[in-house]
C-alpha positions, 0 to 999 in steps of 0.5 A: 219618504212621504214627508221628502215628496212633500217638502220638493213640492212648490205651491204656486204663487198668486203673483207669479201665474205660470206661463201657459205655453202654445205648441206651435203647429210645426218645428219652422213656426216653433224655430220663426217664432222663437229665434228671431223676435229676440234678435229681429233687427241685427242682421239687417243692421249688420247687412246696411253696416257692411254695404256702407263700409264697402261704400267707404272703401270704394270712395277711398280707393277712387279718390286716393291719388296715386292710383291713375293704374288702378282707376279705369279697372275701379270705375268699371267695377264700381260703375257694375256695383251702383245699381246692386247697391241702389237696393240700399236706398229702399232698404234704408227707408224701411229700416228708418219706419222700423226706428220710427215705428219702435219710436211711436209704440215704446213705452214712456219711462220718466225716472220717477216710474221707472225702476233704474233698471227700466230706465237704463233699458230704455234709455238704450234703446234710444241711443241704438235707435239713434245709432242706427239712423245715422247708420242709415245716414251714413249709408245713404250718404256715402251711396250719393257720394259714390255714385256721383264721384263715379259719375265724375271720373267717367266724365273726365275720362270722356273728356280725356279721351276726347282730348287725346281723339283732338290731339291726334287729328292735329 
Protein backbone atom coordinates (compact mmCIF):
# COMPACT_ATOMS: atom_id res chain seq x y z
CA UNK A 1 0.00 0.00 0.00
CA UNK A 2 2.75 2.25 0.66
CA UNK A 3 4.29 1.71 -2.54
CA UNK A 4 0.67 2.70 -4.27
CA UNK A 5 0.83 6.12 -2.06
CA UNK A 6 4.09 6.80 -3.39
CA UNK A 7 3.78 6.14 -7.17
CA UNK A 8 0.21 8.98 -6.99
CA UNK A 9 2.57 11.34 -5.60
CA UNK A 10 4.05 14.17 -7.94
CA UNK A 11 7.25 15.96 -7.07
CA UNK A 12 6.93 19.47 -8.01
CA UNK A 13 8.72 20.99 -10.95
CA UNK A 14 11.33 23.76 -10.80
CA UNK A 15 10.00 25.25 -14.16
CA UNK A 16 6.33 25.00 -13.48
CA UNK A 17 6.07 26.99 -9.82
CA UNK A 18 2.48 26.67 -8.43
CA UNK A 19 0.48 29.12 -8.43
CA UNK A 20 -0.16 30.64 -5.06
CA UNK A 21 -3.68 31.83 -4.94
CA UNK A 22 -5.10 34.87 -2.58
CA UNK A 23 -8.60 34.33 -1.08
CA UNK A 24 -10.43 37.30 -1.71
CA UNK A 25 -11.96 38.96 1.27
CA UNK A 26 -15.49 38.41 -0.09
CA UNK A 27 -17.64 36.19 -2.52
CA UNK A 28 -18.53 40.06 -4.96
CA UNK A 29 -14.73 40.67 -5.15
CA UNK A 30 -14.16 36.76 -5.77
CA UNK A 31 -17.17 37.00 -8.46
CA UNK A 32 -15.44 41.03 -10.08
CA UNK A 33 -12.48 39.59 -10.18
CA UNK A 34 -12.91 36.28 -11.56
CA UNK A 35 -15.77 37.06 -14.03
CA UNK A 36 -15.09 39.96 -15.83
CA UNK A 37 -11.36 40.41 -16.41
CA UNK A 38 -12.05 37.46 -19.08
CA UNK A 39 -14.68 39.14 -20.88
CA UNK A 40 -14.09 42.78 -20.02
CA UNK A 41 -14.92 44.74 -23.04
CA UNK A 42 -18.12 42.20 -24.71
CA UNK A 43 -21.11 43.57 -23.20
CA UNK A 44 -20.03 47.12 -24.03
CA UNK A 45 -19.32 46.08 -27.44
CA UNK A 46 -22.41 44.36 -27.55
CA UNK A 47 -24.30 47.53 -26.04
CA UNK A 48 -22.73 50.15 -28.90
CA UNK A 49 -23.57 47.14 -31.76
CA UNK A 50 -27.26 47.20 -30.60
CA UNK A 51 -27.67 50.97 -30.37
CA UNK A 52 -25.92 51.25 -33.91
CA UNK A 53 -28.12 48.79 -35.45
CA UNK A 54 -31.47 50.52 -33.85
CA UNK A 55 -29.80 53.56 -35.38
CA UNK A 56 -29.71 51.75 -38.75
CA UNK A 57 -33.19 50.87 -38.34
CA UNK A 58 -34.76 54.15 -37.65
CA UNK A 59 -32.63 55.96 -40.52
CA UNK A 60 -34.22 53.04 -42.87
CA UNK A 61 -37.53 53.49 -41.66
CA UNK A 62 -37.55 57.51 -41.98
CA UNK A 63 -36.02 57.60 -45.46
CA UNK A 64 -37.99 54.72 -46.75
CA UNK A 65 -40.70 56.03 -49.18
CA UNK A 66 -44.02 55.03 -49.04
CA UNK A 67 -44.20 55.58 -45.51
CA UNK A 68 -45.80 59.31 -45.61
CA UNK A 69 -48.57 57.33 -42.85
CA UNK A 70 -46.01 56.36 -40.64
CA UNK A 71 -43.63 59.28 -40.51
CA UNK A 72 -45.22 61.89 -38.26
CA UNK A 73 -45.40 58.96 -35.52
CA UNK A 74 -41.22 57.93 -36.29
CA UNK A 75 -40.21 61.70 -36.36
CA UNK A 76 -41.53 62.00 -32.81
CA UNK A 77 -40.36 58.86 -31.48
CA UNK A 78 -37.06 59.30 -33.15
CA UNK A 79 -36.88 62.95 -32.07
CA UNK A 80 -37.89 61.46 -28.16
CA UNK A 81 -34.80 58.75 -28.49
CA UNK A 82 -31.90 61.52 -29.91
CA UNK A 83 -31.01 62.68 -26.51
CA UNK A 84 -30.91 58.97 -24.77
CA UNK A 85 -28.94 58.16 -27.80
CA UNK A 86 -26.32 61.24 -27.35
CA UNK A 87 -25.14 58.81 -24.39
CA UNK A 88 -23.49 57.24 -27.53
CA UNK A 89 -21.14 59.76 -28.14
CA UNK A 90 -18.96 59.81 -24.82
CA UNK A 91 -19.63 55.84 -24.73
CA UNK A 92 -17.91 55.81 -28.06
CA UNK A 93 -15.06 57.96 -26.76
CA UNK A 94 -14.40 55.78 -23.96
CA UNK A 95 -14.53 52.74 -25.91
CA UNK A 96 -11.89 54.40 -28.49
CA UNK A 97 -9.26 55.11 -25.30
CA UNK A 98 -9.80 51.52 -24.32
CA UNK A 99 -8.60 50.41 -28.04
CA UNK A 100 -5.97 52.78 -27.89
CA UNK A 101 -5.12 51.90 -24.47
CA UNK A 102 -4.81 48.18 -25.28
CA UNK A 103 -3.07 49.50 -28.31
CA UNK A 104 -0.12 51.32 -26.52
CA UNK A 105 0.33 48.27 -23.57
CA UNK A 106 0.34 45.14 -26.15
CA UNK A 107 2.87 43.43 -26.20
CA UNK A 108 5.10 43.27 -29.67
CA UNK A 109 5.29 39.92 -31.49
CA UNK A 110 7.62 39.80 -34.66
CA UNK A 111 7.24 36.18 -36.44
CA UNK A 112 10.80 35.34 -35.39
CA UNK A 113 9.81 35.81 -31.52
CA UNK A 114 6.90 34.62 -31.51
CA UNK A 115 5.59 31.12 -31.21
CA UNK A 116 2.84 30.59 -34.18
CA UNK A 117 0.38 30.35 -31.82
CA UNK A 118 1.52 33.86 -30.10
CA UNK A 119 1.34 35.54 -33.22
CA UNK A 120 -2.29 34.20 -34.52
CA UNK A 121 -3.01 35.67 -30.91
CA UNK A 122 -1.79 38.55 -31.46
CA UNK A 123 -2.72 39.28 -34.73
CA UNK A 124 -6.34 38.74 -33.67
CA UNK A 125 -6.47 41.08 -31.14
CA UNK A 126 -5.70 43.50 -33.93
CA UNK A 127 -8.28 42.60 -36.34
CA UNK A 128 -10.77 42.96 -33.18
CA UNK A 129 -9.39 46.07 -32.49
CA UNK A 130 -9.87 47.50 -35.65
CA UNK A 131 -13.13 45.73 -35.75
CA UNK A 132 -14.19 47.59 -33.10
CA UNK A 133 -13.16 51.10 -34.05
CA UNK A 134 -15.16 50.87 -37.01
CA UNK A 135 -17.88 49.58 -34.92
CA UNK A 136 -17.56 52.71 -33.05
CA UNK A 137 -17.42 54.78 -36.59
CA UNK A 138 -20.42 53.24 -37.59
CA UNK A 139 -22.16 54.37 -34.66
CA UNK A 140 -21.01 57.72 -34.40
CA UNK A 141 -21.90 58.02 -38.00
CA UNK A 142 -25.21 56.68 -38.12
CA UNK A 143 -25.84 58.80 -34.84
CA UNK A 144 -25.07 62.25 -37.05
CA UNK A 145 -26.87 60.90 -39.81
CA UNK A 146 -30.01 60.24 -37.95
CA UNK A 147 -29.93 63.30 -35.96
CA UNK A 148 -29.60 65.34 -39.01
CA UNK A 149 -32.04 63.69 -41.27
CA UNK A 150 -34.56 63.96 -37.96
CA UNK A 151 -33.81 67.30 -38.12
CA UNK A 152 -34.57 67.67 -41.88
CA UNK A 153 -38.04 66.01 -41.66
CA UNK A 154 -39.09 68.28 -38.78
CA UNK A 155 -38.17 71.35 -40.99
CA UNK A 156 -39.97 70.31 -43.79
CA UNK A 157 -43.01 69.29 -42.03
CA UNK A 158 -42.77 73.14 -40.56
CA UNK A 159 -42.59 73.98 -43.94
CA UNK A 160 -45.51 72.07 -45.08
CA UNK A 161 -47.54 73.39 -42.30
CA UNK A 162 -46.43 76.72 -43.14
CA UNK A 163 -47.77 76.09 -46.77
CA UNK A 164 -51.08 74.72 -45.97
CA UNK A 165 -51.40 77.80 -43.00
CA UNK A 166 -50.47 80.18 -46.64
CA UNK A 167 -52.82 78.29 -48.75
CA UNK A 168 -55.87 78.46 -46.56
CA UNK A 169 -55.59 82.48 -45.71
CA UNK A 170 -56.06 82.65 -49.48
Amino acid sequence: PSSLRKAHIQKPNPQFPKLKIKKPESDLTFFFLSEFPAKDMALEWVVLGYTAGAEAIMLLLLTVPGLDGLRKGLIAVTRNLLKPFMSVVPFCLFLLMDIYWKYETRPTCDADTCTPSEYLRHQKSIMKSQRNALLIAAALILYWLLYSVTNLLVKIEQLNQRVERLKNRD
